[in-house]
N, C-alpha and C positions, 0 to 999 in steps of 0.2 A: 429452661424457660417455662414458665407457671400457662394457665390453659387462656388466665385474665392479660399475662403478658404477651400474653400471642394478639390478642382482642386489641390490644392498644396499640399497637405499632406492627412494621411488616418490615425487614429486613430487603435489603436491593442484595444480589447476587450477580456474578461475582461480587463479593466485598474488597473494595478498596484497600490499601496498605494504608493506616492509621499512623503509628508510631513511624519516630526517624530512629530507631536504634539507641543512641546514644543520650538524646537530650528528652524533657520528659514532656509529655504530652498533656496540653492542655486544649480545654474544654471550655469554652466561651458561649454563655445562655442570655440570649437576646430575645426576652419576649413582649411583643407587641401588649398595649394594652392596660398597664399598671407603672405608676410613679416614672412618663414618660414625658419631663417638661422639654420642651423646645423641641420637640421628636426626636430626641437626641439617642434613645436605643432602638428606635425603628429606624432610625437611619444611620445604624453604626450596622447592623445588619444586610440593609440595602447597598449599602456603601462595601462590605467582602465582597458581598455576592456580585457585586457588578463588577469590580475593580480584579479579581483574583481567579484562580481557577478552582474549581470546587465540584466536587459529587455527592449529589445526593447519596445517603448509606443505609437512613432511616426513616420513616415516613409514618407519623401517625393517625388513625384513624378518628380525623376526624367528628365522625356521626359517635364517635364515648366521649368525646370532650368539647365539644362547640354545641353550645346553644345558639341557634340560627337566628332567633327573633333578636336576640340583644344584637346578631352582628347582622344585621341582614344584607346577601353580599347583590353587589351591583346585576344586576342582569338586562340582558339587551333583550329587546323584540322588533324584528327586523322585518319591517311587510307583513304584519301580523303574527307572524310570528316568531315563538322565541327561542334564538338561535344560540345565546350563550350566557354562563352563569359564571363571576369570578368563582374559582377553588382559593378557600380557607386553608391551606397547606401548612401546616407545622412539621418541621424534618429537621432531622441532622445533618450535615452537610462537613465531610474533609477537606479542609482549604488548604491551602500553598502559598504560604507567604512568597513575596519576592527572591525571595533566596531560596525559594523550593522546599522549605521548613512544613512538614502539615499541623494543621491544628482543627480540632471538631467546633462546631458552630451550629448550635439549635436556637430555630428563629422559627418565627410564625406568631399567630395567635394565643395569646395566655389560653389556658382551657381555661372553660367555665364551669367543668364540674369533672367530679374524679379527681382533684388534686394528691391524693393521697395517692392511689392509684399510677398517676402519672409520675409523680416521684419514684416510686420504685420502678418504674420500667425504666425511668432515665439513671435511674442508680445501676441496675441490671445491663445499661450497655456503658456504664461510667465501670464498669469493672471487663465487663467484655472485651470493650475496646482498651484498654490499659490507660486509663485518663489518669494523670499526675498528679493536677491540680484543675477546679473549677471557679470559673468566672462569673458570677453573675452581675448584669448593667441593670441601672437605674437613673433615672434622670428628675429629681426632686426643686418645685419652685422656692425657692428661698431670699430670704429678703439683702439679700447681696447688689451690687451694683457690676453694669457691665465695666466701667474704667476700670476696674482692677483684673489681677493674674485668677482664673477659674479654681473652684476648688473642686477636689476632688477627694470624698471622704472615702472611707474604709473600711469592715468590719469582718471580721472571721477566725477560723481558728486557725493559722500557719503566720508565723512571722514573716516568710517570704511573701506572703501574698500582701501584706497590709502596711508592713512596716517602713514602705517610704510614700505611703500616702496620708493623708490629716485623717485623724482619727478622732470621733467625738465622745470625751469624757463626760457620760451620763447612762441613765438608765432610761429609756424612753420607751413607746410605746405608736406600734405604725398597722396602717390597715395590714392585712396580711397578702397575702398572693402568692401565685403557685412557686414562683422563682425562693419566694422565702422558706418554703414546705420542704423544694428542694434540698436548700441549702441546710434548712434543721436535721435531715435526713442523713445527709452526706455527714453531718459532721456529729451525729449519733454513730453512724459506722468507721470515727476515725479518717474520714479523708479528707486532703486537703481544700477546703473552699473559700470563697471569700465573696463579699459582694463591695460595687465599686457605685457610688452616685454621686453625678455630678450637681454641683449647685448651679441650677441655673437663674436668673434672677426674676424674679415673680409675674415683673413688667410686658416680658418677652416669651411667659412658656407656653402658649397658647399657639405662637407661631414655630416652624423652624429654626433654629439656632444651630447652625452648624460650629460656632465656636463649641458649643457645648459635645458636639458626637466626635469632632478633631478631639478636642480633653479628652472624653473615655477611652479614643483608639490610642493615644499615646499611653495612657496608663496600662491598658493591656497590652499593648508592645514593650512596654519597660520591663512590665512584670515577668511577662513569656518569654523575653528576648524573641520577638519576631519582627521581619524587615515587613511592616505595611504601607502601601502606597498613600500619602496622606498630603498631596501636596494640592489637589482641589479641594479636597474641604479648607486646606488653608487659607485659599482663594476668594473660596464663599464665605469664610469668616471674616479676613480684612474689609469684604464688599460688606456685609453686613454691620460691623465695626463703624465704616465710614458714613451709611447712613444713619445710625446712630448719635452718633456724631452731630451730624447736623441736624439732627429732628432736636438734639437736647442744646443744642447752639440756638436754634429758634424761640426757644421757650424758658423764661426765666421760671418759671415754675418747675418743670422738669429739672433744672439744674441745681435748683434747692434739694428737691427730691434727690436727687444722686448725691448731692454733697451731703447730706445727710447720710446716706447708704456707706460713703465709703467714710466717713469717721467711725458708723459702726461697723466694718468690717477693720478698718484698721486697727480699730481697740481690739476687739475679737484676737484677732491675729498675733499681737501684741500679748496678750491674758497665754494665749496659748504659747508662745516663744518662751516666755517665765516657764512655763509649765513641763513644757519640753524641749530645751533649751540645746541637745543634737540635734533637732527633728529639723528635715527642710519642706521651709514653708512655699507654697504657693509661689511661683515666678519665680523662686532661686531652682538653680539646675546642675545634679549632680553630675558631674565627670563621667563619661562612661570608662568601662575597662579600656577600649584602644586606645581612649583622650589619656588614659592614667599612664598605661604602659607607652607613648611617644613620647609624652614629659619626661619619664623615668630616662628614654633613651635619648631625650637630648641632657639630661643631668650627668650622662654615663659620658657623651659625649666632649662636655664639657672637661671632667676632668681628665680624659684623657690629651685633651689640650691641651690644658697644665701640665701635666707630664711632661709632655715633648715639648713646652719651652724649657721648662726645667734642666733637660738635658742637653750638655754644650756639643755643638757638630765637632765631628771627628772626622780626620783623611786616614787613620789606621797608623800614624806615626804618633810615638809619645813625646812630650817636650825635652828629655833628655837624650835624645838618639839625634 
Protein backbone atom coordinates (compact mmCIF):
# COMPACT_ATOMS: atom_id res chain seq x y z
CA UNK A 1 0.00 0.00 0.00
CA UNK A 2 1.43 3.37 -1.47
CA UNK A 3 2.24 6.24 1.51
CA UNK A 4 -1.03 8.36 -0.30
CA UNK A 5 -2.98 5.16 0.08
CA UNK A 6 -2.44 4.97 3.55
CA UNK A 7 -3.72 8.84 3.73
CA UNK A 8 -7.03 7.92 2.29
CA UNK A 9 -8.47 5.13 4.05
CA UNK A 10 -7.67 3.14 7.46
CA UNK A 11 -8.23 -0.55 7.31
CA UNK A 12 -10.49 -1.94 10.75
CA UNK A 13 -8.51 -5.07 12.20
CA UNK A 14 -9.46 -7.97 12.77
CA UNK A 15 -10.48 -8.00 8.93
CA UNK A 16 -13.62 -9.61 8.40
CA UNK A 17 -13.99 -12.73 5.94
CA UNK A 18 -14.95 -11.23 2.57
CA UNK A 19 -15.34 -13.86 0.04
CA UNK A 20 -17.75 -17.12 0.38
CA UNK A 21 -15.42 -19.53 -1.21
CA UNK A 22 -17.11 -20.71 -4.12
CA UNK A 23 -19.36 -17.93 -5.69
CA UNK A 24 -17.79 -14.67 -6.58
CA UNK A 25 -17.63 -11.56 -4.74
CA UNK A 26 -19.28 -8.51 -5.47
CA UNK A 27 -18.84 -5.05 -4.70
CA UNK A 28 -21.75 -2.66 -4.81
CA UNK A 29 -20.81 1.49 -4.83
CA UNK A 30 -23.55 3.48 -3.50
CA UNK A 31 -22.54 7.18 -3.49
CA UNK A 32 -24.42 9.70 -1.99
CA UNK A 33 -24.61 12.81 -3.99
CA UNK A 34 -24.59 12.53 -7.95
CA UNK A 35 -27.43 11.45 -10.57
CA UNK A 36 -29.58 10.52 -7.32
CA UNK A 37 -33.28 10.95 -8.53
CA UNK A 38 -36.04 10.07 -6.11
CA UNK A 39 -33.08 9.27 -3.49
CA UNK A 40 -33.24 6.15 -4.84
CA UNK A 41 -29.13 5.22 -4.37
CA UNK A 42 -29.01 6.93 -0.87
CA UNK A 43 -31.47 4.86 -0.06
CA UNK A 44 -30.55 1.59 -1.61
CA UNK A 45 -27.59 2.06 0.74
CA UNK A 46 -29.60 3.01 3.93
CA UNK A 47 -31.89 0.26 3.13
CA UNK A 48 -28.47 -2.87 3.47
CA UNK A 49 -27.38 -1.13 6.12
CA UNK A 50 -30.56 -1.19 8.26
CA UNK A 51 -32.04 -4.21 6.92
CA UNK A 52 -28.65 -6.74 6.94
CA UNK A 53 -25.81 -7.47 9.12
CA UNK A 54 -22.68 -5.70 7.99
CA UNK A 55 -19.04 -4.46 9.25
CA UNK A 56 -17.54 -1.79 8.77
CA UNK A 57 -13.79 -2.94 6.92
CA UNK A 58 -12.80 0.29 5.49
CA UNK A 59 -13.11 3.84 6.46
CA UNK A 60 -12.09 6.77 4.57
CA UNK A 61 -10.49 9.84 5.55
CA UNK A 62 -12.50 12.09 5.28
CA UNK A 63 -10.69 15.56 5.92
CA UNK A 64 -8.67 14.38 1.60
CA UNK A 65 -12.00 14.07 0.22
CA UNK A 66 -14.90 16.28 1.77
CA UNK A 67 -15.23 19.67 1.27
CA UNK A 68 -17.02 20.86 4.41
CA UNK A 69 -18.58 24.19 3.08
CA UNK A 70 -20.50 22.40 -0.06
CA UNK A 71 -21.63 19.76 2.70
CA UNK A 72 -21.99 21.49 5.82
CA UNK A 73 -22.95 18.72 8.25
CA UNK A 74 -25.89 19.52 10.81
CA UNK A 75 -24.50 20.37 14.26
CA UNK A 76 -26.30 20.78 17.69
CA UNK A 77 -25.66 23.47 20.52
CA UNK A 78 -27.15 22.49 23.42
CA UNK A 79 -27.29 25.24 26.37
CA UNK A 80 -24.87 27.15 24.66
CA UNK A 81 -23.06 24.98 23.83
CA UNK A 82 -21.89 22.60 21.15
CA UNK A 83 -22.28 19.15 21.87
CA UNK A 84 -22.40 17.29 18.48
CA UNK A 85 -21.44 17.30 14.91
CA UNK A 86 -22.97 14.79 12.17
CA UNK A 87 -19.81 12.47 10.88
CA UNK A 88 -19.55 12.50 6.98
CA UNK A 89 -18.46 8.80 7.07
CA UNK A 90 -17.64 7.13 3.65
CA UNK A 91 -16.65 3.26 4.27
CA UNK A 92 -16.86 -0.12 3.01
CA UNK A 93 -18.84 -2.25 4.72
CA UNK A 94 -19.26 -6.62 4.37
CA UNK A 95 -22.83 -7.47 4.26
CA UNK A 96 -24.67 -10.76 4.48
CA UNK A 97 -27.40 -11.22 2.42
CA UNK A 98 -30.37 -13.38 3.90
CA UNK A 99 -28.80 -16.39 3.20
CA UNK A 100 -25.63 -15.39 4.80
CA UNK A 101 -24.05 -14.76 1.14
CA UNK A 102 -21.34 -11.61 1.88
CA UNK A 103 -20.99 -8.92 -0.33
CA UNK A 104 -18.79 -5.36 0.00
CA UNK A 105 -20.95 -2.11 -0.09
CA UNK A 106 -19.11 1.36 -0.19
CA UNK A 107 -21.68 4.27 0.80
CA UNK A 108 -21.22 7.52 2.10
CA UNK A 109 -20.49 10.81 0.60
CA UNK A 110 -19.19 11.34 -3.21
CA UNK A 111 -15.73 12.91 -2.47
CA UNK A 112 -15.23 16.29 -3.65
CA UNK A 113 -11.79 16.28 -4.46
CA UNK A 114 -9.11 13.49 -5.13
CA UNK A 115 -11.15 11.46 -7.29
CA UNK A 116 -8.31 10.18 -9.01
CA UNK A 117 -6.81 9.32 -5.90
CA UNK A 118 -9.86 7.77 -4.37
CA UNK A 119 -10.26 5.53 -7.28
CA UNK A 120 -7.20 3.83 -6.85
CA UNK A 121 -7.40 3.28 -3.33
CA UNK A 122 -10.92 1.64 -3.93
CA UNK A 123 -9.19 -0.27 -6.82
CA UNK A 124 -6.30 -1.35 -4.31
CA UNK A 125 -8.90 -2.91 -1.94
CA UNK A 126 -11.12 -4.20 -5.08
CA UNK A 127 -7.99 -6.44 -5.62
CA UNK A 128 -7.32 -7.00 -1.80
CA UNK A 129 -10.38 -8.10 -0.99
CA UNK A 130 -10.81 -10.47 -4.12
CA UNK A 131 -14.04 -8.40 -5.58
CA UNK A 132 -15.43 -10.42 -8.89
CA UNK A 133 -17.44 -7.84 -10.21
CA UNK A 134 -18.44 -4.07 -9.43
CA UNK A 135 -21.59 -2.42 -9.11
CA UNK A 136 -22.21 0.91 -9.40
CA UNK A 137 -25.94 2.86 -8.66
CA UNK A 138 -27.35 5.77 -10.20
CA UNK A 139 -30.71 7.08 -10.26
CA UNK A 140 -31.30 9.52 -13.45
CA UNK A 141 -34.69 12.03 -13.99
CA UNK A 142 -36.11 10.93 -17.22
CA UNK A 143 -39.09 11.87 -18.98
CA UNK A 144 -40.75 8.44 -18.44
CA UNK A 145 -44.14 8.06 -16.65
CA UNK A 146 -44.89 6.24 -13.31
CA UNK A 147 -47.87 3.73 -14.93
CA UNK A 148 -45.50 1.84 -16.62
CA UNK A 149 -42.79 -1.17 -15.58
CA UNK A 150 -39.39 0.92 -14.26
CA UNK A 151 -36.40 0.80 -16.37
CA UNK A 152 -33.39 -0.03 -15.56
CA UNK A 153 -30.41 0.87 -17.87
CA UNK A 154 -26.93 -0.69 -18.10
CA UNK A 155 -23.53 0.06 -19.21
CA UNK A 156 -19.97 -1.73 -18.87
CA UNK A 157 -17.55 -3.96 -19.86
CA UNK A 158 -18.86 -7.91 -18.68
CA UNK A 159 -21.78 -9.41 -20.40
CA UNK A 160 -22.82 -10.77 -17.10
CA UNK A 161 -23.30 -7.55 -15.50
CA UNK A 162 -25.43 -5.71 -18.32
CA UNK A 163 -26.83 -8.17 -20.45
CA UNK A 164 -30.31 -8.69 -19.11
CA UNK A 165 -30.82 -5.09 -18.39
CA UNK A 166 -31.94 -2.28 -21.17
CA UNK A 167 -29.18 -0.97 -22.61
CA UNK A 168 -28.91 2.38 -24.37
CA UNK A 169 -27.87 2.46 -28.06
CA UNK A 170 -25.94 5.85 -28.36
CA UNK A 171 -22.99 7.72 -27.77
CA UNK A 172 -23.71 10.33 -25.08
CA UNK A 173 -22.16 12.61 -23.06
CA UNK A 174 -22.99 12.88 -18.83
CA UNK A 175 -21.36 15.23 -16.02
CA UNK A 176 -18.77 13.11 -14.62
CA UNK A 177 -18.36 11.77 -10.94
CA UNK A 178 -16.23 9.84 -8.71
CA UNK A 179 -18.44 6.46 -9.13
CA UNK A 180 -17.68 7.02 -13.03
CA UNK A 181 -13.67 7.66 -12.46
CA UNK A 182 -14.09 4.53 -10.75
CA UNK A 183 -15.64 2.65 -13.03
CA UNK A 184 -13.00 4.01 -16.03
CA UNK A 185 -10.30 2.69 -13.83
CA UNK A 186 -11.67 -0.63 -12.99
CA UNK A 187 -12.23 -1.33 -16.58
CA UNK A 188 -8.64 0.17 -17.69
CA UNK A 189 -7.28 -2.70 -15.46
CA UNK A 190 -9.55 -5.39 -17.07
CA UNK A 191 -12.11 -6.06 -14.18
CA UNK A 192 -15.37 -6.69 -14.23
CA UNK A 193 -17.70 -3.44 -13.69
CA UNK A 194 -20.87 -2.10 -14.69
CA UNK A 195 -23.08 0.78 -13.65
CA UNK A 196 -26.75 0.39 -13.24
CA UNK A 197 -29.62 3.69 -13.33
CA UNK A 198 -32.75 3.73 -12.74
CA UNK A 199 -35.21 5.85 -14.75
CA UNK A 200 -36.93 7.64 -12.47
CA UNK A 201 -39.63 9.95 -13.95
CA UNK A 202 -38.84 13.68 -13.77
CA UNK A 203 -42.12 14.67 -12.04
CA UNK A 204 -41.20 12.81 -8.69
CA UNK A 205 -37.08 12.97 -8.49
CA UNK A 206 -37.05 15.63 -6.10
CA UNK A 207 -38.77 13.49 -3.58
CA UNK A 208 -38.29 9.86 -2.32
CA UNK A 209 -39.35 7.25 -4.77
CA UNK A 210 -38.94 4.09 -3.31
CA UNK A 211 -40.20 2.23 -6.38
CA UNK A 212 -37.12 3.54 -7.88
CA UNK A 213 -34.37 2.08 -4.95
CA UNK A 214 -36.79 -1.52 -4.76
CA UNK A 215 -35.70 -1.44 -9.16
CA UNK A 216 -31.98 -1.10 -8.34
CA UNK A 217 -31.91 -3.76 -5.39
CA UNK A 218 -33.62 -6.30 -7.46
CA UNK A 219 -31.20 -5.56 -10.32
CA UNK A 220 -28.45 -6.19 -8.08
CA UNK A 221 -29.74 -9.16 -6.50
CA UNK A 222 -30.39 -10.62 -10.05
CA UNK A 223 -27.05 -9.79 -11.10
CA UNK A 224 -25.20 -11.07 -7.70
CA UNK A 225 -27.61 -13.87 -7.08
CA UNK A 226 -28.20 -12.43 -3.51
CA UNK A 227 -31.17 -13.13 -1.20
CA UNK A 228 -32.17 -9.25 -0.14
CA UNK A 229 -34.88 -8.29 2.04
CA UNK A 230 -36.98 -6.07 -0.14
CA UNK A 231 -40.46 -6.59 0.93
CA UNK A 232 -40.82 -2.93 2.62
CA UNK A 233 -39.69 -1.02 0.10
CA UNK A 234 -42.26 -2.90 -1.80
CA UNK A 235 -44.71 -1.53 0.70
CA UNK A 236 -43.53 1.98 0.41
CA UNK A 237 -43.90 1.78 -3.30
CA UNK A 238 -47.45 0.31 -3.70
CA UNK A 239 -48.30 3.29 -0.76
CA UNK A 240 -46.59 5.66 -2.98
CA UNK A 241 -48.17 4.21 -6.28
CA UNK A 242 -51.51 4.70 -4.74
CA UNK A 243 -51.16 8.27 -3.98
CA UNK A 244 -50.16 8.85 -7.16
CA UNK A 245 -52.80 7.63 -8.41
CA UNK A 246 -55.16 9.66 -7.09
CA UNK A 247 -53.26 13.03 -7.23
CA UNK A 248 -53.33 12.24 -11.35
CA UNK A 249 -57.20 10.85 -10.97
CA UNK A 250 -57.90 14.60 -9.55
CA UNK A 251 -56.22 16.49 -12.38
CA UNK A 252 -57.14 16.33 -15.99
CA UNK A 253 -54.02 18.05 -16.73
CA UNK A 254 -51.66 15.68 -15.15
CA UNK A 255 -53.42 12.84 -16.93
CA UNK A 256 -52.69 14.34 -20.41
CA UNK A 257 -49.33 14.72 -19.10
CA UNK A 258 -48.78 10.95 -18.42
CA UNK A 259 -50.79 9.95 -21.30
CA UNK A 260 -48.47 11.48 -23.28
CA UNK A 261 -45.33 10.06 -21.15
CA UNK A 262 -46.55 6.57 -21.81
CA UNK A 263 -47.22 6.78 -25.64
CA UNK A 264 -43.53 7.90 -25.63
CA UNK A 265 -42.34 5.34 -23.62
CA UNK A 266 -44.36 2.79 -25.32
CA UNK A 267 -42.92 3.77 -28.86
CA UNK A 268 -39.38 3.92 -27.21
CA UNK A 269 -39.92 0.35 -25.94
CA UNK A 270 -41.42 -0.86 -29.07
CA UNK A 271 -38.03 0.87 -31.49
CA UNK A 272 -36.00 -0.92 -29.05
CA UNK A 273 -37.89 -4.70 -29.09
CA UNK A 274 -37.26 -4.37 -33.39
CA UNK A 275 -33.82 -3.70 -32.29
CA UNK A 276 -33.21 -6.34 -29.87
CA UNK A 277 -35.83 -8.60 -30.47
CA UNK A 278 -34.14 -11.59 -27.48
CA UNK A 279 -33.84 -8.69 -25.00
CA UNK A 280 -36.39 -8.74 -22.01
CA UNK A 281 -38.06 -5.73 -21.67
CA UNK A 282 -39.11 -3.94 -18.80
CA UNK A 283 -42.07 -5.83 -16.59
CA UNK A 284 -41.51 -9.09 -18.48
CA UNK A 285 -39.68 -11.58 -15.99
CA UNK A 286 -37.19 -14.19 -16.69
CA UNK A 287 -37.49 -17.61 -15.02
CA UNK A 288 -35.07 -18.18 -12.60
CA UNK A 289 -32.88 -21.49 -12.36
CA UNK A 290 -35.14 -23.18 -9.57
CA UNK A 291 -38.55 -21.80 -11.60
CA UNK A 292 -36.60 -23.70 -14.76
CA UNK A 293 -35.28 -26.71 -13.05
CA UNK A 294 -39.23 -27.58 -11.20
CA UNK A 295 -40.94 -27.25 -14.82
CA UNK A 296 -38.21 -29.46 -16.19
CA UNK A 297 -39.08 -31.87 -13.21
CA UNK A 298 -42.60 -31.71 -13.49
CA UNK A 299 -42.07 -32.42 -17.67
CA UNK A 300 -39.94 -35.55 -16.32
CA UNK A 301 -42.75 -36.24 -14.31
CA UNK A 302 -45.08 -36.17 -16.67
CA UNK A 303 -43.67 -38.67 -18.91
CA UNK A 304 -43.01 -40.95 -16.53
CA UNK A 305 -46.84 -41.10 -16.26
CA UNK A 306 -47.17 -42.12 -19.55
CA UNK A 307 -45.02 -44.70 -19.22
CA UNK A 308 -46.83 -46.47 -16.53
CA UNK A 309 -50.04 -46.20 -18.24
CA UNK A 310 -48.61 -47.54 -21.10
CA UNK A 311 -47.72 -50.64 -19.32
CA UNK A 312 -50.52 -53.30 -18.82
CA UNK A 313 -50.63 -54.65 -14.86
CA UNK A 314 -49.38 -58.03 -14.35
CA UNK A 315 -50.21 -60.87 -11.35
CA UNK A 316 -46.70 -62.78 -12.67
CA UNK A 317 -48.86 -65.31 -14.75
CA UNK A 318 -48.77 -65.31 -18.62
CA UNK A 319 -52.01 -65.90 -20.77
CA UNK A 320 -50.85 -69.22 -21.82
CA UNK A 321 -50.20 -70.99 -18.55
Amino acid sequence: MSENQERMYELEYPSPEVGSGTDATTLVVALQGYADAGHAVDASSSHLLAALDHRLIASFNADELIDYRSRRPATTIDHNEVTEMDVLQLGLHVVKDSDGKPFLLLSGPEPDLRWEAFSNAVADLVEKFGVDQTICLYAAPMTVPHTRPMVVSAHGNSKDLVSSQFSIDARITVPGSAALQLERLLNKQGRNVGGYTVHVPHYVAASPYPAATLKLLESVADTAGLNLPLLSLERDAERVARQLAEQTGDSAEIQNVVLALEQQYDEELERYRRNHPHAVLPGENVPSGDEIGAEFEKFLATLDDDHDDDQEPTDGTSEDS
